[in-house]
N, C-alpha and C positions, 0 to 999 in steps of 0.2 A: 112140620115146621122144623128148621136146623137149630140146632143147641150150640153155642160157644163152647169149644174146648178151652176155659177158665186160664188153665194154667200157660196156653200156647199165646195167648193173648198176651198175656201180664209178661211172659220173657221177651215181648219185640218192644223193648223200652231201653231209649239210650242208645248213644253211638255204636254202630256196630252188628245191631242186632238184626237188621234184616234180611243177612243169609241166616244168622239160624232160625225165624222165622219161618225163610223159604223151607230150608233142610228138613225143618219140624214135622210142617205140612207134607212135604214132599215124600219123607223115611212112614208116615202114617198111610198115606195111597200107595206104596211099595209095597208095604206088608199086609195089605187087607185082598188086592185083588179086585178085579172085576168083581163085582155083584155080593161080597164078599157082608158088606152091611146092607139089612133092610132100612128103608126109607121109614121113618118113625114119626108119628100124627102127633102135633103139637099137645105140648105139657105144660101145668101149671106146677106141680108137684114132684117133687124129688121119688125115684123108681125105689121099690124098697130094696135095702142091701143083696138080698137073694133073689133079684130080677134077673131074667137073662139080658138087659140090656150091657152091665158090664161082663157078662160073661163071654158076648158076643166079641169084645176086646180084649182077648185072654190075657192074664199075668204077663206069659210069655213074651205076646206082642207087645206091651206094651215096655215091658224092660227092655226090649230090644230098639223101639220106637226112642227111648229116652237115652239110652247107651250112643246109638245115631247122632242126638241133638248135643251131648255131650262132648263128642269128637270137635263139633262145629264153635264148639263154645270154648272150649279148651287152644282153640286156635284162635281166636279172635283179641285183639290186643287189651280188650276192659275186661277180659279174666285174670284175675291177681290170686296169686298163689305167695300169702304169706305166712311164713311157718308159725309167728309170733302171734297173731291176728287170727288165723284160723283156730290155732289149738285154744284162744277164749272163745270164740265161738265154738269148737267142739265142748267146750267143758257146759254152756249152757245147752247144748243140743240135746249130747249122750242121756241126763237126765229126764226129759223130755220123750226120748226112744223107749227106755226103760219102764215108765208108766206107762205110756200107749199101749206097751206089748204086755204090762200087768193088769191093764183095765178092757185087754181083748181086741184091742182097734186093728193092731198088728196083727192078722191071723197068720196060722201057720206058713199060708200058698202063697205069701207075699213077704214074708219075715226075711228068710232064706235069699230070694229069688232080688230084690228090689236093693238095689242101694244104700237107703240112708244115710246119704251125703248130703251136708251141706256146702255152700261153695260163695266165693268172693266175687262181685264185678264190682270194677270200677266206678261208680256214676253215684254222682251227689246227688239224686232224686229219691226220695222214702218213698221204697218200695223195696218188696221179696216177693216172689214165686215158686208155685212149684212145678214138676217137667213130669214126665211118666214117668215111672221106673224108681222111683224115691227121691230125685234130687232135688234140691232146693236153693234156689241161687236167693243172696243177699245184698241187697249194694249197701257201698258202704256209707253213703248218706243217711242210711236207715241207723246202721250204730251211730253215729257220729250227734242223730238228736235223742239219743235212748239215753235219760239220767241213769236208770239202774238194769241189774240185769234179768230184773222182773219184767219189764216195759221187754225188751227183747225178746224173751222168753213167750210172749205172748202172742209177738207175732210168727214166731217160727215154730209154738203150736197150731196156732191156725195153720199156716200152709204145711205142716206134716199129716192133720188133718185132710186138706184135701189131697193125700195120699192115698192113706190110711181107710179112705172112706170111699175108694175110688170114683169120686169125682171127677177125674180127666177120660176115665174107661167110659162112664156113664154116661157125658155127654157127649163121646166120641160115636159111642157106636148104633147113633141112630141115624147117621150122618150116612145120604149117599156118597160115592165116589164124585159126582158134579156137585154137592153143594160145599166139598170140601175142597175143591179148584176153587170154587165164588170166594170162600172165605180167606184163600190164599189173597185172592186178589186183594181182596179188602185188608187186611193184613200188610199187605207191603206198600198200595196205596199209603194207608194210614201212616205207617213210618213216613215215606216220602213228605208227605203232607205236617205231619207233626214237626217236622224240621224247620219247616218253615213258620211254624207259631201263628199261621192263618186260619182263624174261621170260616171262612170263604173257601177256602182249599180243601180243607175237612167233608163240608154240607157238600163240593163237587166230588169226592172222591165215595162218602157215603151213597148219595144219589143215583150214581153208576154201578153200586154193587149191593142195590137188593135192602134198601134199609130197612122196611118195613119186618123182613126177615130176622135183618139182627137185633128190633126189638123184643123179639120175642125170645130170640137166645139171651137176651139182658135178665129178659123176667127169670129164666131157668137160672143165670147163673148169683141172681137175685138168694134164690133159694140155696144154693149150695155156700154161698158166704157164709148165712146166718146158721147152716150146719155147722162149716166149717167152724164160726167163732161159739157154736156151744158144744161143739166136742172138743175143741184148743182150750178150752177156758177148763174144761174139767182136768186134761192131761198136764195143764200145767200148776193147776192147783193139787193137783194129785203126785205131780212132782217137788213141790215143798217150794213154789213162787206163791206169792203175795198175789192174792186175787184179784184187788186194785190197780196193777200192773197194764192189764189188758183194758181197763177204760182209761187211764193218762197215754197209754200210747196210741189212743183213737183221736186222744184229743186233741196230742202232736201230730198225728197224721189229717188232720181237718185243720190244724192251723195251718202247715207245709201246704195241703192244697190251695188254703184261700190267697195263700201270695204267690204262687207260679198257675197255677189255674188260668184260662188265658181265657175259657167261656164256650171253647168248639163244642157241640154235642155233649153234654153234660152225660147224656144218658148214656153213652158209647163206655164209662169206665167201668170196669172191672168190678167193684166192691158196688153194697148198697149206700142210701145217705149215710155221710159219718155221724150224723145228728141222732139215726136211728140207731147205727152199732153201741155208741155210747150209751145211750139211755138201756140197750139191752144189757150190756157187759155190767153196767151199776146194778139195774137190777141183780143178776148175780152173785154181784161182791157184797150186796146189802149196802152200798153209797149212796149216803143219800143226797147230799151235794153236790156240785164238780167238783171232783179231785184236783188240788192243787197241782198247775201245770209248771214244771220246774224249766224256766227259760233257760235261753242258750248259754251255758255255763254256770247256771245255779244248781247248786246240792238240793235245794225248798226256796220255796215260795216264801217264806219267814225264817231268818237269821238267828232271834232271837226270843224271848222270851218265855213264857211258862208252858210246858208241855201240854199242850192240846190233846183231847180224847181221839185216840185213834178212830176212823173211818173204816179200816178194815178189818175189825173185832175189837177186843174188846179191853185191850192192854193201851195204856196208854204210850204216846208217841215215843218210842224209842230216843236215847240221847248220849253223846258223846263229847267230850270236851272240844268247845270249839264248832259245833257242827248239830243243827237241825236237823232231823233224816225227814227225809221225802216218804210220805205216806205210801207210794206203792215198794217199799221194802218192809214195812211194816207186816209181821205176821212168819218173817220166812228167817229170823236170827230167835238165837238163845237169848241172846245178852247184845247189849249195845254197842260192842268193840265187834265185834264179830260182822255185826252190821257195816260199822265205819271200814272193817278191811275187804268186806265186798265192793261197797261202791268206791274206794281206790281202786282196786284191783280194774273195775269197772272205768274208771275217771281214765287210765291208762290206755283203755282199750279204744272208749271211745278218742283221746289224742290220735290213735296211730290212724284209725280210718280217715280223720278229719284230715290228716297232714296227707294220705294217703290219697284221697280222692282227687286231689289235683295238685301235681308235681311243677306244675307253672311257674317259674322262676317269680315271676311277682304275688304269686299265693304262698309260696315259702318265705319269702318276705314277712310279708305281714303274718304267718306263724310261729316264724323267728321273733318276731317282736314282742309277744305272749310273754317273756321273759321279764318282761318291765311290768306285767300285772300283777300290783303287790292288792289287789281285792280280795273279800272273798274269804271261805275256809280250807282248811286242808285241802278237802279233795278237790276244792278250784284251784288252788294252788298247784297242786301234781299235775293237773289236768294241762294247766300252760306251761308248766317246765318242762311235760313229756313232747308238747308239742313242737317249743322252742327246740329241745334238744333234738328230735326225728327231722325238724329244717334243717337245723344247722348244720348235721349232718350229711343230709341229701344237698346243701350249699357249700358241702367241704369247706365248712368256717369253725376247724375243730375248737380254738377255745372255746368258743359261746358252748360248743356244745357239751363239751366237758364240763362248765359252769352250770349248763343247765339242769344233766347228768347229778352233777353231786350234791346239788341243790333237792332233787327229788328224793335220793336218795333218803336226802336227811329225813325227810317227811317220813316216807314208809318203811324207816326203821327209828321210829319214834318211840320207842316201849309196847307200852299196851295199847297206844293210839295209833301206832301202826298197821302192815300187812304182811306176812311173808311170800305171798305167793303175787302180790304190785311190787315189793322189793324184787323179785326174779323176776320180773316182769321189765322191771326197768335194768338190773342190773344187765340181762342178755341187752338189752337196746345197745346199752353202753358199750358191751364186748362189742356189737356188729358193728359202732361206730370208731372203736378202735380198729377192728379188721381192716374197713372200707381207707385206712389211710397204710393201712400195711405195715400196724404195731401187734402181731399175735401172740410175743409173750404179755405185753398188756392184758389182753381179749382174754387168755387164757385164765390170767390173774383177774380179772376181772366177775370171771363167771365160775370160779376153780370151785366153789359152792356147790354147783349143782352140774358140773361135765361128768357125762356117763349115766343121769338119771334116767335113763330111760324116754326119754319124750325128743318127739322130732326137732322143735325149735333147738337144743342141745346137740343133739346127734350133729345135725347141719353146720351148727357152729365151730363142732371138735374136729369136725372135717374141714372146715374151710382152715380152722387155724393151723393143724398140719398140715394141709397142702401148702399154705404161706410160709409154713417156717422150715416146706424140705422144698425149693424151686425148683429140684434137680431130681431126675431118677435114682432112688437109692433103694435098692431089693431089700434093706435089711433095716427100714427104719422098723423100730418097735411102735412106733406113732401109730403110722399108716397101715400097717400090720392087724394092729386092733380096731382100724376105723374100719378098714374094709371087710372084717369078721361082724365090726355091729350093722354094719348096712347091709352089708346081705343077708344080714337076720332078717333087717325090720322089710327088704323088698321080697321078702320069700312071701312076710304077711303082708305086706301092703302094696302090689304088684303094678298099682296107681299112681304111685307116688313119682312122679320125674325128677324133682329136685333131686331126691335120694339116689335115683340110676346114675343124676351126673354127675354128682358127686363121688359116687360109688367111679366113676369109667375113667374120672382122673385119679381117684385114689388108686384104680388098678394101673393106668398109666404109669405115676410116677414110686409104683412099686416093679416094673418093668414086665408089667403081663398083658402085653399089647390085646390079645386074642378077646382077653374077659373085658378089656376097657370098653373096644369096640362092640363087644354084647350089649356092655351097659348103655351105650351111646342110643346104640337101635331100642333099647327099651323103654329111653327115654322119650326118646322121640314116638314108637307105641304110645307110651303114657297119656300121650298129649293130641293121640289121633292123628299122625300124619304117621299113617302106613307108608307110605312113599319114601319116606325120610328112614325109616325103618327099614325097611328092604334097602334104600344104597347101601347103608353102612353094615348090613349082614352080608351083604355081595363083596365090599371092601374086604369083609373079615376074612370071607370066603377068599377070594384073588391073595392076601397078606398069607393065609395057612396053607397055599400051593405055590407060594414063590421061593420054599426053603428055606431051611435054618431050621433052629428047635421049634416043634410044636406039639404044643399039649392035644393030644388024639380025644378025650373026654373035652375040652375046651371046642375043636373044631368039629365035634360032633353035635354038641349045644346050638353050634349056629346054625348048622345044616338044618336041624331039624326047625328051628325057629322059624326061619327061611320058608320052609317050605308052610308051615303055620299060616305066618303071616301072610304068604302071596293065596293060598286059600280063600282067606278071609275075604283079599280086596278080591278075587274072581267074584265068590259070590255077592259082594255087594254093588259092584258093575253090573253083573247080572240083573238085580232087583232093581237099579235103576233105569237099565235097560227097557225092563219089562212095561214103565210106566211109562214111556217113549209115544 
């Protein structure tokens, strides 16, 4: 019987997603071959870790499978690359990798080899995935209903978990070569049909590809959820989150279903009942009630009153002036300040997704208007001046946004009731929303605190600000001098990163070194998987260092050889798609 590849599923969700769907399936029958997987007799139970079921789907392959999907993803318009956004989501991630790989999950043959990225799409729908290879995509509807960043933290152990546990190998490679065309089918049907919010369209599109089939990959991927959520619940309790965390965000995730949930095929999703995850994850935590569910824009379920016995050990509820903590933070602070500057920190993050997920001139509206919410405590407060402020900006309506800016400010540099790291948080906002109107001695003053620490949201910022305040080629600013020394530090380690190459290619620009601009160009576009777009502008580079004048012989040997790199690459992956012709 066929098994559900879990994580190939859960990424064809949302605008957009059914080339890399197709891609997914398609880069998985490239690399396997004719005959390549045996046909595998229906399973009730998960294969033990040292089966040759995933061995049959080497490491290899499958980073190679996942690298593929990436490319497709990376080009598709609801992948969002934001430096600010992301580096909070890496800061909950990195802890989360670092336990895995202390409690063994991470073995050696996949440490090294696999990714361990997390990544952004666009789409107000609560959900995350994960891809082969280590990645993990997050839409931003999923931060946008996470109170803290224990709730988060929860779900982005579970799906490193089905990494970690290889879950995507396992169900992949008992799959012949035709039942993975079927489930292509089914798979893009699906998208097609989901579009349209018809049950009717769903039951004709299941009926025509074998459904009886895909019950039984439900029942397998049945089993690997409830792995996934008792090995994510140990990795992130073992990373110093609040165990509680992991049942309130089941219970937002089952409130999100019951109001977009439309009724097609119930049995076709992905995860088991949310009814059951919860009651297992309590068990766990030792809850013995429902966890207070912290609605859309509440810090707690109770504003006020006498500190209630904590639910998730044995200290009672944490407290701070002003402010209830929400029981799944409970467990993971020293002290109650410390607490209150996580979920700012947190209150900020989730603003940016929420303004994030949809740029529609009448959704920035009504988040501009967040600004007249005087409800609430602190961290409701920050939460709608971050947001008013990220509209007002993206509505180039700079007062409001400056008001809303110094407004927030005030909050997370409150004393002791503040946050230092939601003040940086909001102050880069500010810088990026002074740049965007083209004031970068502002920007600069604005963020002069923290330019040069080291961390990408900064690096990005100190470059755009010199590039605004030299318009002109000048070989001898000392600005751009030192941006172009720290970026090509951080793209030597971080060879992924495209913001940083474009950055980097106008820095080399308007330092007047046409040759390395153009590298950076093509590496940008590399970054982002459009080899094609990489190769013209190495060929550019190439045509520019034989049409005379000075040229740097180490500069136009860099491209040559890239050149020839890159056109490799795309031979053989024409090749591989050839083969499956």
């Amino acid at each position: 019987m066929n098994r559900r590849p879990p994580a190939l599923m859960s990424a064809a969700k949302g605008p957009g997603w059914r080339r890399v769907a197709a891609a997914a399936l398609a880069g998985v029958l490239a690399l396997s071959g004719p005959g390549a997987w045996a046909p595998a007799g229906a399973q009730s139970q998960l294969p033990a870790l040292g089966d040759t079921d995933s061995a049959e789907f080497t490491v290899g392959t499958e980073k190679k499978v996942g690298d593929e999907i990436m490319r497709e993803i990376h080009a598709d318009p609801d992948y969002i690359d934001d430096p600010l956004l992301l580096e909070y989501l890496q800061s909950v991630w990195q802890p989360l990798v670092a336990a895995s790989r202390s409690l063994g999950n991470i073995t050696a043959d996949i440490d090294q080899r696999f990714a361990w990225e997390p990544f952004l799409v666009r789409d107000a729908s609560v959900n995350a995935f994960a891809l082969p290879g280590g990645y993990v995509g997050v839409h931003l509807g999923l931060i946008a209903i996470t109170t803290t960043r224990d709730e988060l933290a929860s779900v982005l152990a579970h799906e490193m978990s089905h990494v970690s546990q290889r879950h995507i190998a396992r169900s992949i490679s008992g799959d012949s070569k035709r039942s993975l065309v079927g489930l292509a089918a089914l798979v893009l049907g699906l998208l097609a049909a989901s579009k349209s919010r018809s049950p009717d369209a769903m039951a004709a599109v299941v009926t025509g590809s074998q459904a009886a089939t895909i019950q039984g990959q439900l029942n397998f991927s049945r089993d690997v959820e409830r792995e996934a959520d008792r090995v994510g619940f140990q990795v992130m309790t073992s990373a110093g989150f609040a165990p509680g965390g992991m049942a309130a965000m089941f219970e937002k995730m089952d409130h999100s279903m019951r109001l977009n949930d439309f009724g097609g095929f119930p049995y076709l999703r992905s995860h088991p009942l949310t009814v059951e995850r919860i009651g297992e994850a309590r068990a766990r935590a030792g809850i013995a009630p429902a966890a207070p569910r912290a609605s859309d824009g509440e810090a707690s379920a109770a504003r006020a009153g006498a500190s209630e016995p904590s639910r998730t050990g044995n200290a009672d509820t944490a407290r701070a002036p002003g402010l209830t903590l929400p029981v799944t933070v409970i467990g993971t602070a020293s002290d109650p300040a410390s607490v209150r500057a996580r979920l700012l920190e947190h209150a900020v993050a989730q603003a940016r997704a929420r303004v994030l997920m949809d740029t529609r001139v009448d959704a920035l509206r009504r988040w501009q208007g967040r600004d007249a919410d005087r409800d609430g405590n602190a961290v409701d407060r920050l939460r709608a001046l971050s947001e008013s402020g990220i509209a007002s900006t993206a509505l180039r309506d700079w007062p409001r946004a400056d008001a809303a800016y110094t407004a927030a400010l005030a909050i997370v540099r409150a004393g002791a009731s503040g946050s230092a790291r939601a003040e940086r948080a909001v102050a880069l906002m500010q810088a990026q929303s002074l740049l965007d109107r083209g004031a970068p001695a502002k920007a600069a003053e604005a963020m002069k605190a923290y330019s040069g620490d080291g961390s990408r949201p900064t690096l990005l910022l100190d470059a755009q600000i010199a590039l605004i305040a030299t318009p002109t080629v000048t070989p001898e600013s000392a600005a751009l001098k030192a941006n172009a020394s720290a970026l090509q530090t951080w793209v030597a380690i971080h060879p992924g990163d495209s913001l940083a190459w474009s950055a980097l290619a106008q820095t080399w620009g308007r330092l007047g070194a046409p040759l390395r601009s153009i590298r950076a160009e093509a590496e940008a576009r590399y970054a982002l998987g459009d080899l094609l777009g990489a190769v013209d502008r190495l060929r550019a580079g190439q045509r520019l260092a034989r049409g005379g004048g000075p040229v740097d012989f180490i500069d136009a040997s860099v491209l040559d050889s890239r050149l020839r790199a890159i056109e490799a690459q795309r031979r053989q992956i024409l090749a591989e798609q050839h083969a499956t012709r």
